[in-house]
Each structure stands twice: as structure tokens, then as C-alpha cells.
N, C-alpha and C positions, 0 to 999 in steps of 0.2 A: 585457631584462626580458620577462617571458610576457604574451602576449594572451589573455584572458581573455572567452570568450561567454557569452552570458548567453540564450538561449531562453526566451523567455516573459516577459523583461522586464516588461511591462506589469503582471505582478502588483504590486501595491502595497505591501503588506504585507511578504512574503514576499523580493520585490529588494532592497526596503528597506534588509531585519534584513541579509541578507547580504552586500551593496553595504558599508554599516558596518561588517559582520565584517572584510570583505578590506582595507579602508582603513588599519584598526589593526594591522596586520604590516605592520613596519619589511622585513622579505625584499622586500614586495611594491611597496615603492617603483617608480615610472618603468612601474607595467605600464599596459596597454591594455584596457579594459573594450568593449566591441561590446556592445552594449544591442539586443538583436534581438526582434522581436515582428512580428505583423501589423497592429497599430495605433499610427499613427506618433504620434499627439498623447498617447496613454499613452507609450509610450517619452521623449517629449520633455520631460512632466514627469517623468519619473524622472532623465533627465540633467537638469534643473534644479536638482532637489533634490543628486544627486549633486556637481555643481558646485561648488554654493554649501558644501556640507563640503569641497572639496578646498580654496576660496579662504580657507574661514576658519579653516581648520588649515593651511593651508600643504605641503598636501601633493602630491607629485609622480606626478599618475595624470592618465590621459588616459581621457575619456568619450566617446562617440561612437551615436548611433542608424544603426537601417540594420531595411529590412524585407524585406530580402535576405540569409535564411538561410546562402545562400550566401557570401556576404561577410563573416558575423559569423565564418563557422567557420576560411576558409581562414588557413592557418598557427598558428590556435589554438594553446595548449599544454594549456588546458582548457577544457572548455564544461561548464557548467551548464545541465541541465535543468528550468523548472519549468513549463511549460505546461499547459492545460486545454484538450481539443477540446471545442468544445459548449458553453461556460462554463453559466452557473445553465441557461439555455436547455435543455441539453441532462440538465443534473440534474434539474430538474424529472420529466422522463419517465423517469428513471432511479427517482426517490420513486415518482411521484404513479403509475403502471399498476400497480407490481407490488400496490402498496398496495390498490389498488383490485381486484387479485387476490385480495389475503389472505395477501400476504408482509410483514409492517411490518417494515420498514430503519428502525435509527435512524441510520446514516450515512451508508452506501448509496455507497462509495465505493472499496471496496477486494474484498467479498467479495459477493456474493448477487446477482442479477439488477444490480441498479446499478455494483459492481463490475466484471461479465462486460461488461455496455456498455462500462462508462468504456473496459477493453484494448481492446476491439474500435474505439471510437473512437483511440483512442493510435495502435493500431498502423499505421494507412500514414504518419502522420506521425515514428514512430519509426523506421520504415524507410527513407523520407526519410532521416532525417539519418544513421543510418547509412551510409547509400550517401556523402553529402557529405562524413561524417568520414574515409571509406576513402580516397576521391578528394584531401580539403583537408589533411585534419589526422588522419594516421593514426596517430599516435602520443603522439595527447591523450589524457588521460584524464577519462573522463564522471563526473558526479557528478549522478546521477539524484534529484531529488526527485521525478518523476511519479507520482502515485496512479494505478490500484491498481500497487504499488510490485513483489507478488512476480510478477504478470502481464504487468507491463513489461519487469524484467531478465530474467523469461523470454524474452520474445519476440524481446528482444536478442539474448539469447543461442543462439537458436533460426537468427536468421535476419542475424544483423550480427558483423561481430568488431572493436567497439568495446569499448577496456578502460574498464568501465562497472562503477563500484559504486554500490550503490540505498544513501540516505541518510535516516533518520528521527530524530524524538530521544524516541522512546518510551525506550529505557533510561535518558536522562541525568534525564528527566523523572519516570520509574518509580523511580529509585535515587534521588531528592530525596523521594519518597513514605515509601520505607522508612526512610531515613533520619530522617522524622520518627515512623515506625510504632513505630518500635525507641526511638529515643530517642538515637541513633547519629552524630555528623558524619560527614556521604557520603565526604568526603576520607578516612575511619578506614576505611572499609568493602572489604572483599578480595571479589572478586566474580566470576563468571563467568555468561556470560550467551549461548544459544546457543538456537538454534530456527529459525523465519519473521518474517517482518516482520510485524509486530500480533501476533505469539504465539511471542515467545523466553522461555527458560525461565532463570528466576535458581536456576543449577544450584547455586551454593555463594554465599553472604553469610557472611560470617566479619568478625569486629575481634579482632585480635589473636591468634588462632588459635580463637578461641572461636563456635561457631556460632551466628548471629542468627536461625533458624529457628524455636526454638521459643519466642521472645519475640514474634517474628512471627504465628507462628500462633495464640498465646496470647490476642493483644492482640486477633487478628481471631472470637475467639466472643466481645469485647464489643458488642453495639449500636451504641456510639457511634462506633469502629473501623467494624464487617461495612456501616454505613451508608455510608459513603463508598464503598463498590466491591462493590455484594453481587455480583455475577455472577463478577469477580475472586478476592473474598474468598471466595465458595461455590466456585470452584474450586479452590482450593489448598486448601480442608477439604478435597475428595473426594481430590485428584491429588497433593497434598504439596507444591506448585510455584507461584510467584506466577509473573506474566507480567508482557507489556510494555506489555499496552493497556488500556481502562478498560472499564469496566460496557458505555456503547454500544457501542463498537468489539465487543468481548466476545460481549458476546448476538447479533450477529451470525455468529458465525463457528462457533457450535455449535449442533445443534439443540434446547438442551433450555429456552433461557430466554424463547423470544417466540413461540414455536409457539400457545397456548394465554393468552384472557385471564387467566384465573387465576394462568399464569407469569407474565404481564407487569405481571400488581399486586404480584404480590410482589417479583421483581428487576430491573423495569428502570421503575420509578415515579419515581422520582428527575427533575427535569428537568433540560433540555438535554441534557448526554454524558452524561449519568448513565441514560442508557438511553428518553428520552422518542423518539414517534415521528418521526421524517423529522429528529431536530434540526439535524444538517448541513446539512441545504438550506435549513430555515427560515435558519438563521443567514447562509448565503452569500448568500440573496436577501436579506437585509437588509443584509448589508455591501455588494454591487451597489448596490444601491438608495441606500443612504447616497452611496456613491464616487461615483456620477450626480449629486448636485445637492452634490456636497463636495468641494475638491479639497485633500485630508488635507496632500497634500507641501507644499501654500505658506503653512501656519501653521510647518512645521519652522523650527526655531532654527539650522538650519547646526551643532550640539554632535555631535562626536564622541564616540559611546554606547559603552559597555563592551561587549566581544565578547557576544553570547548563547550561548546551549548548543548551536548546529548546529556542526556538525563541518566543514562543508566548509571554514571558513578557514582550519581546524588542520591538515586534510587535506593543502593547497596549501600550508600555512607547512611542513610536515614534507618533502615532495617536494620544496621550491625548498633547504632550508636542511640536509638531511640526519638534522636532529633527529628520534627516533622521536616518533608520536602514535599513541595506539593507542585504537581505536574500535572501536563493532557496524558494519560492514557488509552491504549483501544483494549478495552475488555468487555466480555458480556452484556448484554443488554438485559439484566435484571430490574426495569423497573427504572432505568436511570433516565429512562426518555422514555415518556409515556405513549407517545404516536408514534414510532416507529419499531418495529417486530423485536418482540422480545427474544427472539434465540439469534440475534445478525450480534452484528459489532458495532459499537457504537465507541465513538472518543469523546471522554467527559474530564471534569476535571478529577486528578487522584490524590491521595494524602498517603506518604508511606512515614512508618516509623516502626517501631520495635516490634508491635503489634499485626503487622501488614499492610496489604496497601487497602485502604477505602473511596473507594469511589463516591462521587454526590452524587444526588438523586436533582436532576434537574427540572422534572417535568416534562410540558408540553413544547415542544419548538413551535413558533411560528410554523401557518400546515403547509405554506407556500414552500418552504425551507425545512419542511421533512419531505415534502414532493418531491425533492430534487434529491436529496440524501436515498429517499426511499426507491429512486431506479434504480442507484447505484448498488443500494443493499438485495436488490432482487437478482443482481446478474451475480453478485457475491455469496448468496446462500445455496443457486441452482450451481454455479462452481463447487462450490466447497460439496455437495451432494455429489455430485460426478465424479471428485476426485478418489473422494471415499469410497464409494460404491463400484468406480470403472462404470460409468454407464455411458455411453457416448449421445445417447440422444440429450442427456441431461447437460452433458455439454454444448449440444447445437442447441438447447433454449438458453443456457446462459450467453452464449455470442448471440442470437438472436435477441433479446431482452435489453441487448447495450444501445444506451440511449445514439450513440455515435452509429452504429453499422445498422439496426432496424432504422435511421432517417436517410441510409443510401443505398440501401441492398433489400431485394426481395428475400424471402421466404428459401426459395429455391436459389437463389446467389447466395445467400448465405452457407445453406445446405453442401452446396460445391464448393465452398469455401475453406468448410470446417472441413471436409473430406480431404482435402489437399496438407492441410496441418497436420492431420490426425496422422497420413503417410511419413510427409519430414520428420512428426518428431516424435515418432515411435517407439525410438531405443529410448526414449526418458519417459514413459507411459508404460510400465509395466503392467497397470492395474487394468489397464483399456487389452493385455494381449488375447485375440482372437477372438476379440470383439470388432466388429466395425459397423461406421455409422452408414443406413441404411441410405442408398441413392437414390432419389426421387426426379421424376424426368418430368417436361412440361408434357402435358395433352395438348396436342394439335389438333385445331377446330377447320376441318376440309370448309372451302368456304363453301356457303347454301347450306350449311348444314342447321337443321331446324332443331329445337328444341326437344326431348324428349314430351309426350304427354303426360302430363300428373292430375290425375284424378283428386279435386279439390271442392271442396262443397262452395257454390259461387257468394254465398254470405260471406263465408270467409275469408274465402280471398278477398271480397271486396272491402272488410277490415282489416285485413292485414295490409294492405295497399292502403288504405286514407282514414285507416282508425273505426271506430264505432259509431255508424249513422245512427240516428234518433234516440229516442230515448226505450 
């Protein structure tokens, strides 16, 4: 039976739900779970918790901690990613400088200055285990929950050949949305769904051949609908297209809804995900904070819980048992979306079974809706380049290129920007050490001060100023 790693164990929450998912597939009887982390007394309560479900269900798995990467991976047949480099620590200065810039993140974890860190932080530890996976276990397959999600299975894929698909459940989560929008059981609904991670596009919603679009879009010019997701719902007025992520996530990742107070009272007022500022971190220092003087697993009752909506247990039950399961994944962009860069990351729909996973080939997106996908894939490919390489300039064009900080910040505020980051979070950049990004100062124009002369042929110039007279 397959041995099963788990990287980043120590998440709480998160091990938890999935630890329970993989428990309830009968395929998965007699496997081998490696609980791997850097901190052994979290690991140690999660195989407590773990345990005490296997004794009181009776079920046939073996748990085991180890803070030897190494050891968790070799002979793997899958490994799970969910790790955080930095944890709140490092989120903190991910919110709290740009903010203080004049960039307000309300999540600040997948796109905008907080994003471009978090890959830059990921990436020597994801190239790490690649290098481990090539060496132990080459022929596992990765099951990436890492935020930011489309800047990680870039840089995988950039710099490892790990067969690695990125993992969300913004669709299963967005399609229980519509479901209730419409008035639709989800199970009725025919669907297609294709784009980026945080922004795939529900290209068709159909029951029974009949389109659910324009009870959709009907229902979102009411109030009491457009209130639940304005940034969402204001975009699929404009673009025709609902997406996969909410109001916060959302207003992030395009320049038009937080740039400006006046934007941010009108769409992103709402609190928590509903668009308020920093609420990610708020919420993650509080759950830290809580988990330090609480230790959640030794109230658990030992109840084997109903699978939840993440996919990777369906994933592995589909692989081990040859049954199709067919999911959004984020993997390579081979041809699966014809207008958008073939070497970024794209999320399409997947088919796994005994065989592997298969991605479809979708074609062309609407180019209105690869525009918006394709900023985001521009600030995601210049990260994942940075992280890899340690180049810091390559990092101040991926924070420069973000749709949200290039519509509130110069050139040079950015510049001071990124240098302020690059300081904070230095101890998690090893690849950046003794490298720094270079500081550029304004030119101060004395006032009277005239032009330099430039010797210019006057045809010229006088086409270059109003185009080409006569014929």
C-alpha cells in the first residue's frame, strides 16, 4: 500500500481535514502517512489526533512524525504540499509595509507585493524537495496546496520535474454559490470552468441543456444578491463571466476596486473576505494566537468526519483504484489554453485515474478574459524567475507589473518599497543573500532649468511631433 508525505504537517486545520479525507477511502487501507514538518511537538499532536481515529474506527494506517524531509519523501508514492515559509511572522510584513506604502491587500497572499514575497519565500524550499523528489521518490505525484498557488507550480515547473498539480477548492466552493444564486442543485448543474488559480472562468452553467446565465446575471442587479460579492458580481456585469474567487481575493488581482478610497467604500466594504483591509492576516494572527494557548486536537472526539470538498483524497482514491475523478487543476500550460503563455500555470479541468492525471485541452478563452488572467500570469512567471534565480531586480518587476500596486504607486514608490521588504524578510530569502536591490533616487529639476539641446534634423522632429506631412 502507498506511503503517503505530508510536508507541512504542523498545519492544524488544514492536516486535519485531509488526514480525515484519506482515512475514509477503503482503496487506502494499510497506507503509510510520514507527518513531516520542522516542528516536532506540532507534528506529535497531529499523529495523536491521527491515532486515536485510526483506534476508534479500526482502521488499518500507520502514522509516524519525522523532521527529516528527507525521510518523509524517500519511496513516497505521493507527497502533499502545505507548508508556509515565514508563517504570521513573515505575513505580517507581507500586509503591514506595502500598506504603509499605499497598496491595501485585503489577503495578500497569492497576488500583489505579499504574494510576490510569499513565492520568493517558497521557492528555495520548493526546490529543495524537488531535488529530494528526483533523488527518493520520482515518480510520486505532488499535490501542491502552497499559496501563492500560480507562482509555485510555476517555479516547479520552471525549475524541478515533479509531476505536480496545484490544488484549490475555489470551484467546488463557487459552484455551491451558484448553486444557491440560481436556485439549482449543484449536482443538476453541467459546467465548465477554466482560467488561473483565484480567476477561472465558468465558461458554460447549463441544467438540462438550458443556460443558468441569465438567471445568474438577473438575480446579481438585485441588492440583496450584487451585496454578497460586489467586486465578483461587478465583474461579470462588465465581462459576462463569474469567477472562482470572492470580493477580497478579487479586488486584488485587478486594478480597478482598491486603488482609490472612494473604490474601496463602494466594493470592497464588506468585512472580513468580503473585501476589508489586511483580513487574511488579521484572521491568521488570530488563529496563531488562539492555537498557542489551545491545543484544538485534544478536545477531538476520535469521529470519523464525512469527506470535505478538497480533492486530493479523490485524487489518490482515483489513481490507486483506476476510477475516473475529474477536478480543476493548476498544472502546466501545454497547449491547454491557447492565448495565454505556454510555460505559466493555468487551471483547467483534470481527469485522474490509474493511468494519471489528464488535463483538457480547452482552447481559446474569451481575449477579454485571458487579459485579466494574463496580468496576473505576468507578475507570476517574473516571481517564480526571482525566486529561482535570487535576482531582486526580477522581483521589483514582478511587484511592479501587479495590476493593484502599478495603479497606486510610482516606479520609484515601488522601488522603496520592495527595498523595505527585501530588509524584513531576509532571514526567509536565502537565495537573494548579498544581493540587494539597487536604490534609485528622484532627479531634482532646479527650477529655470532649461532643456538640455539635442541636435535633431527639423523634418524630424517635425514628424515625430504630428506624424508624416505630405505625401
Amino acid at each position: 500500500m502507498p506511503k503517503i508525505a505530508i510536508i507541512g504537517a504542523g498545519s492544524i486545520i488544514f492536516c486535519k481535514t485531509l488526514l480525515n479525507d484519506l482515512f475514509t477511502v477503503p482503496a487506502l487501507s494499510g497506507s503509510t502517512y510520514a507527518l513531516m514538518g520542522p516542528t516536532m511537538w506540532k507534528l506529535e499532536k497531529m499523529k495523536t489526533y491521527a491515532d486515536q481515529i485510526i483506534e476508534k474506527n479500526d482502521l488499518d494506517a500507520h502514522v509516524y512524525c519525522t523532521t527529516d524531509r528527507r525521510e518523509a519523501l524517500k519511496d513516497a508514492k505521493y507527497v502533499i504540499l502545505m507548508f508556509q515559509v515565514g508563517g504570521v511572522e513573515a505575513f505580517k510584513y507581507d500586509y503591514e509595509i506595502p500598506m504603509k506604502h499605499g497598496v491595501d491587500q485585503c489577503i495578500a497572499d497569492s497576488l500583489g507585493p505579499g504574494g510576490v514575497f510569499r513565492a520568493l519565500r517558497t521557492a528555495p524550499v520548493l526546490l529543495g524537495i524537488g531535488e529530494d523528489v528526483a533523488e527518493l521518490c520520482p515518480d510520486a505525484y505532488v499535490l501542491n496546496y502552497v499559496n501563492p498557488m500560480g507562482a509555485v507550480c510555476t517555479t516547479a515547473g520552471m525549475a524541478t520535474n515533479m509531476k505536480m498539480v496545484g490544488l484549490c477548492h475555489g470551484v467546488q466552493t463557487t459552484l455551491d454559490l451558484i448553486a444557491g444564486y440560481t436556485d439549482v442543485d449543484k449536482d443538476e448543474i453541467d459546467y465548465l470552468c477554466a482560467g488561473i488559480n483565484h480567476m477561472a472562468w465558468f465558461l458554460k452553467l447549463e441544467k438540462d441543456g438550458v443556460d443558468l446565465y441569465p438567471k445568474l446575471k438577473a438575480n446579481f442587479e438585485k441588492p440583496e444578491y450584487y451585496k454578497n460579492e460586489k467586486v465578483r458580481g461587478e465583474v461579470m456585469r462588465h465581462c459576462g463571466y463569474f469567477m472562482t474567487e470572492s470580493t477580497g481575493h478579487l479586488s486584488e488581482y485587478l486594478p480597478w476596486f482598491r486603488k482609490t478610497q472612494a473604490a474601496l467604500d463602494r466594493y470592497c466594504d464588506e468585512p472580513d473576505f468580503g473585501g476589508a483591509s489586511g483580513a487574511y492576516y488579521h484572521y491568521s494572527a488570530m488563529v496563531a494566537e488562539k492555537f498557542a494557548t489551545t491545543d484544538v486536537l485534544s478536545i477531538e472526539s476520535g469521529v470519523l468526519e464525512p469527506r470535505s470538498k478538497e480533492y486530493c483524497s479523490y485524487i489518490i482514491e482515483a489513481l490507486e483504484t483506476g476510477v475516473p475523478f475529474y477536478f480543476n487543476g493548476n498544472v502546466k500550460n501545454e497547449g491547454y489554453i491557447t492565448n495565454l503563455p505556454q510555460d505559466g500555470t493555468v487551471e483547467v479541468p483534470v481527469y485522474a485515474d490509474r493511468n494519471g492525471l489528464h488535463p483538457l485541452r480547452i482552447g481559446r478563452l474569451p481575449t477579454h478574459l485571458a487579459a485579466m488572467n494574463q496580468s496576473n500570469m505576468t507578475v507570476q512567471a517574473l516571481a517564480a524567475e526571482a525566486g529561482i534565480k535570487g535576482d531582486p531586480e526580477l522581483a521589483f518587476w514582478a511587484v511592479a507589473m501587479d495590476p493593484l500596486t502599478s495603479a497606486v504607486l510610482t516606479l520609484k514608490e515601488i522601488r522603496d518599497m520592495v527595498i523595505e521588504m527585501f530588509e524584513a524578510e531576509a532571514k526567509w530569502l536565502p537565495q537573494f543573500e548579498g544581493k540587494k536591490l539597487k536604490r534609485i533616487d528622484h532627479i531634482e529639476i532646479p527650477e529655470g532649468t532649461v532643456g538640455a539641446p539635442v541636435p535633431v534634423d527639423p523634418a524630424l522632429a517635425i514628424n515625430a511631433r504630428f506624424g508624416k506631412l505630405g505625401s
